[in-house]
C-alpha positions in Angstrom: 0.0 0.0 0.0 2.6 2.2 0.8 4.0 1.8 -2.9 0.6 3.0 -4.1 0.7 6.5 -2.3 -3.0 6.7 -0.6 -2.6 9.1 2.6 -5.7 6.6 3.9 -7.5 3.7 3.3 -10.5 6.0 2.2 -8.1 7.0 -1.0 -7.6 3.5 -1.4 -11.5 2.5 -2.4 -11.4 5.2 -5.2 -7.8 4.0 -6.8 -9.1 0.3 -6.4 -12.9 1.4 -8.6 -10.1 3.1 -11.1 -8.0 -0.1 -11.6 -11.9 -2.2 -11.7 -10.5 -4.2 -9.2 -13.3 -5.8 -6.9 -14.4 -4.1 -3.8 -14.0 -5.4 -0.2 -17.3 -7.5 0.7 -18.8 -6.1 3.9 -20.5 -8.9 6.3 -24.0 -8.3 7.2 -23.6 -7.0 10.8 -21.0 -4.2 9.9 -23.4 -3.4 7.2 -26.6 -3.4 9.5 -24.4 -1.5 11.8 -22.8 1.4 9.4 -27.1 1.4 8.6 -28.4 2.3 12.1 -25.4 4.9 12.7 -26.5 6.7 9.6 -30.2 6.7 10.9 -28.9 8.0 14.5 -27.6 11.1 12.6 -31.2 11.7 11.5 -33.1 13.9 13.6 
């Protein structure tokens, strides 16, 4: 990674869409969980 320059593993997701290399599978409870912190946000 460090070869590849990113400053973060965020810039990493974009470089890795550019190449159309597959993206990172998520499993279903970090995904439910990323869902109900967005919904917390929501007033």
């Amino acid at each position: 990674m460090e070869s590849l320059g990113p400053e973060s593993e965020e810039d990493l997701f974009p470089m890795m869409v550019q190449a159309r290399l597959p993206l990172p599978k998520l499993s279903n409870s970090i995904t439910r969980g990323m869902v109900d912190e967005s919904n917390s946000l929501i007033p």
